[in-house]
N, C-alpha and C positions, 0 to 999 in steps of 0.2 A: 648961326650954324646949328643946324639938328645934330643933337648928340644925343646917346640911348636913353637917358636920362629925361627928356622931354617926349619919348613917346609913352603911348598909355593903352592898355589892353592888349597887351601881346610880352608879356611876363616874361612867360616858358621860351619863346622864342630867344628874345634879349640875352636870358641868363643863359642859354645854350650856347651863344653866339659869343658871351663876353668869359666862360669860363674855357672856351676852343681858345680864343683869341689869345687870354692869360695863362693859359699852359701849352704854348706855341703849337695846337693842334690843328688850326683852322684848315681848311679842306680848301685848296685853292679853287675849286668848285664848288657854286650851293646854287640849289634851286629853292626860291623862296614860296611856295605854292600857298594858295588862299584866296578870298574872293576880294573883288576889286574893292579899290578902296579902304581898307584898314590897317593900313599901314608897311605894308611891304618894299615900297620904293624911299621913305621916310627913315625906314632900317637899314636899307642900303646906302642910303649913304651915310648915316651915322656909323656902318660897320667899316665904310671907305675909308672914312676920316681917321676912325683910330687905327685902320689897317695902316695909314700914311702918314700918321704922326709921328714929329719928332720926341713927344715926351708924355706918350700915353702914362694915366694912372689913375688908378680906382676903374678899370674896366671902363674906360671913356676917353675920346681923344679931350686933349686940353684947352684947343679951342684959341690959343695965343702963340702957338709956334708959327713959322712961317708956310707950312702945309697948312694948318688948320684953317688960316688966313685966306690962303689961296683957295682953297674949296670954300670959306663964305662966301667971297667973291665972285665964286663962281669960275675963278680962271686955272684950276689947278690942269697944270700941263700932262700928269700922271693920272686924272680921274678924266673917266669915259665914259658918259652916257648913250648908249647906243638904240635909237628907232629906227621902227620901219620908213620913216618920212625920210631918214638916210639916203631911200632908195634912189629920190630923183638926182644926187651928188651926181649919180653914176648912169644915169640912163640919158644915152645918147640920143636920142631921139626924142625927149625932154616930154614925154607922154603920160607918163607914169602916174599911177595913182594911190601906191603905195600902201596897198594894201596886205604885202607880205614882207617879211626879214628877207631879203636875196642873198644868193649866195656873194654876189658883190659886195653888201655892206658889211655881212659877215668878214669876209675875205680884206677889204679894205681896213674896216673900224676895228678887229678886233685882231684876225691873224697878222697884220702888217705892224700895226702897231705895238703888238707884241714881243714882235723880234727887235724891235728899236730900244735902243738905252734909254734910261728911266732918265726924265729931266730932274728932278727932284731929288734921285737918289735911295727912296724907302721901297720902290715898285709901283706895280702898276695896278690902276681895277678898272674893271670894266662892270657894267651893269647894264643889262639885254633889257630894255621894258618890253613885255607882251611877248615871251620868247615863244612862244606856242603861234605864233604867224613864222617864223622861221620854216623857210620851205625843206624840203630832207635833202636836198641837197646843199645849204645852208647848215645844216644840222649833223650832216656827216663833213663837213669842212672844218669846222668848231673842234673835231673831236681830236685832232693831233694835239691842240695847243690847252684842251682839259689833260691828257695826258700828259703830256711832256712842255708845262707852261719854263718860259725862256727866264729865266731869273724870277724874282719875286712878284707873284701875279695873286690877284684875284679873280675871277671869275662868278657872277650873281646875275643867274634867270631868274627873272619875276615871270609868274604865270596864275591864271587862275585857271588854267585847264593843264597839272603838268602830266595827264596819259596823255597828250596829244604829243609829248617829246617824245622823242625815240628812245626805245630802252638800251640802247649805246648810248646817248648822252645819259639818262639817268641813273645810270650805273655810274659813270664817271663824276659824278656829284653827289653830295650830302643834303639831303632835304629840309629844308625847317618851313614847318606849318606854321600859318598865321589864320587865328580863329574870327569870327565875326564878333563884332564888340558889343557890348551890353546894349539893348534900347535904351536905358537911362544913361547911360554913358555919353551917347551919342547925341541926346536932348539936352545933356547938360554941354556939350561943348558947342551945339550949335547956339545956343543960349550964349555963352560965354562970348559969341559973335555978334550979339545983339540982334540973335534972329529970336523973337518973338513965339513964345511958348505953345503957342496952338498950330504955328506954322513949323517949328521944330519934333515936337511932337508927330506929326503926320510925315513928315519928312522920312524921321529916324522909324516910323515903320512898315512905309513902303521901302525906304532903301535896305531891309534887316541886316542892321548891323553893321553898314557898310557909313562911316564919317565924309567919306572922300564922294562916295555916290548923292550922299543926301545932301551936299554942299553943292555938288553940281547940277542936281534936279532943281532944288531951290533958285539956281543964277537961269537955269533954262527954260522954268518955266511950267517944268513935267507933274508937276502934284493934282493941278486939276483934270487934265487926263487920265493922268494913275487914278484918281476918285471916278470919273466917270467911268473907267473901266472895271474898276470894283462895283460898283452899284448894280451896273449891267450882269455882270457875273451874279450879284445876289440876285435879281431878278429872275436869274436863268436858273438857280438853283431852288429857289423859292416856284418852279413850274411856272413862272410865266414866260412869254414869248420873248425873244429880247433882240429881235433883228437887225438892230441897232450896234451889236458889237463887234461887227468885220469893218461899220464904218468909224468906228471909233477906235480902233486898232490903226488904222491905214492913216487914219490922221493925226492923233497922237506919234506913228512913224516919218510921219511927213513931218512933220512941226520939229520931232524930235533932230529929224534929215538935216532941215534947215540951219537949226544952230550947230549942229557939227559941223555945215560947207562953212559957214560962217567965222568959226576959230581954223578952218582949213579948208580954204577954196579949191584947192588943188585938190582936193580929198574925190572919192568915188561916189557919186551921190547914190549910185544903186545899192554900195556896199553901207551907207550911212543909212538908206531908209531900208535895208535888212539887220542894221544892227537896231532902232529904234525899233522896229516889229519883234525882236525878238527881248526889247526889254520889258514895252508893251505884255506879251506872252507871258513872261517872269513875274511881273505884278498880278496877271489873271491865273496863274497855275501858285502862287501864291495865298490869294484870296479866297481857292477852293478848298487849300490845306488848310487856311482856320476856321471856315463854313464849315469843313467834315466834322471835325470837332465838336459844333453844335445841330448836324445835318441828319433829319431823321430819313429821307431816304439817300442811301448810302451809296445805293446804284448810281442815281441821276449824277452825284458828284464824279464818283470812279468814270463815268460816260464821259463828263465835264473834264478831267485832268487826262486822259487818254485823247481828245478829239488836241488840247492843247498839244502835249507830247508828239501828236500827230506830224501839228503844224510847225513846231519845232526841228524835227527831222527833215520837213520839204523844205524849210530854209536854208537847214544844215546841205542840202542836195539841192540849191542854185533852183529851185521848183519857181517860176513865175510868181511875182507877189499874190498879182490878183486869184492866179488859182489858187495859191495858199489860202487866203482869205474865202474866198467862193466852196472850198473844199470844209474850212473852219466852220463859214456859216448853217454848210447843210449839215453838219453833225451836230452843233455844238450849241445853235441857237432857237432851236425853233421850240413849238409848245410841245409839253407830254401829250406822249399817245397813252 
């Protein structure tokens, strides 16, 4: 069972959460806001555990009561995990591709169950993964049961975009940031997995900072892409031509496509090669912010992080891949004039 005590680079967070908890001030609302992977879902349910313990002490659940038991297990009938893949529970038409919080799952997983008696007896929690897919009218359904939760509740959005919540929900909750963790940090624990120091290394600084990102790149595959999209980038930065990098984007999103339909066939394959493209993006608007640093002309770069940003927003606005890409290429790749 993760208990606060086993997570590692998020201090400020912890001792926030375990001196609310120890001076009964916890905010039956929190948004946990930070960039994916370093820990925020990890803390949530460590915060679950000692929210549901029988004989929390020392700011940690105990780990040996019979809550503490049932959440290793996995089976505590009071802890709630809530995703968007929820969504197919409830779509009758069994089409769904789940790519948003509906106001169904909301309404099912979190208001219904909320008004129901606690099995257990200590309350209830819920934990939103990815609450920022939560559609607004999901978001304004949510908001009765932050205000006026039914007996002893928690409430924990994870988000790594939390402006994308509505400022009614965020108002109704207390925020704790979760910061990105050390590169050494992150090399030494991918180490500690017996990943191999030059591939941890490369990992831990395409994923910046992110434990849970560089673990997942490493099992999919993504680092030699992410290298070939950096080289391309120095090539473009360094005035040479480098037309090569709209096809090495579309296929590093393709590839990346594939292993997502793969842990989830039901998934959207158009929303899976928009999410590859835009991580794609992230490692290349990345690689310009450390070239500026050593970049003698400063334009060419600002040119280079601006045609990115570009193609950022047309994703963000449903823009056709290939025009994304084709719009990318004619700014962003070709020789200095």
């Amino acid at each position: 069972m993760i208990r606060f005590q086993d997570i590692f680079g998020q201090e400020s967070a912890i001792e926030s959460l375990r001196v609310a908890h120890q001076s009964d001030r916890l905010p039956h609302g929190l948004i946990f806001a930070g960039p994916e992977g370093v820990g925020k879902a990890t803390t949530a349910a460590a915060l679950g555990a000692l929210f549901l313990c029988e004989k929390p002490g020392d700011g940690d659940a105990c780990s040996r009561c019979p809550s503490c038991r049932a959440i290793e297990a996995g089976v505590h009938p009071d802890f709630h995990v809530v995703t968007k893949e929820l969504a197919r529970l409830y779509d009758k038409s069994g089409t769904s591709k789940a790519t948003q919080l509906s106001i169904s799952v909301i309404r099912r997983e979190v208001e219904d169950r909320a008004s129901l008696k606690t099995a257990m007896g200590r309350g209830k929690v819920f934990v939103i993964e990815q609450a920022e897919l939560m559609t607004a009218a999901a978001q304004n359904g949510l908001l009765k049961t932050l205000e006026e939760p039914a007996g002893r509740s928690l409430i924990v959005l994870l988000t790594t975009h939390a402006g994308d919540l509505l400022p009614t929900v965020r108002s109704r909750c207390q925020t704790i940031r979760f910061a990105s963790l050390p590169t050494q940090l992150v090399i030494k624990e991918l180490e500690s997995r017996k990943i191999d120091r030059a591939t941890a290394a490369s990992a831990a600084d395409f994923a910046d900072g992110s434990l849970g990102v560089a673990l997942r790149w490493i099992e999919d595959g993504v680092l030699a892409s992410a290298g070939a999209v950096s080289a391309s980038v120095d090539a473009i930065l360094a005035g040479k031509d480098s037309s090569e990098l709209a096809g090495l984007l579309r296929k590093g999103a393709d590839a990346f496509a594939e292993k997502a339909l793969e842990r989830d066939e039901l998934a959207s394959k158009d929303s899976a090669v928009r999410a590859g493209l835009a991580t794609y993006l992230g490692i290349a608007a990345r690689r310009i912010r450390v070239r500026m640093r050593q970049q003698s002309d400063l334009n060419r770069a600002c040119d280079a992080i601006e045609a990115i940003s570009r193609a950022e927003k047309y994703l963000d606005a449903n823009v056709n891949i290939p025009l994304v890409l084709e719009q990318l290429s004619a700014t962003f790749t070709g020789p200095p004039t």
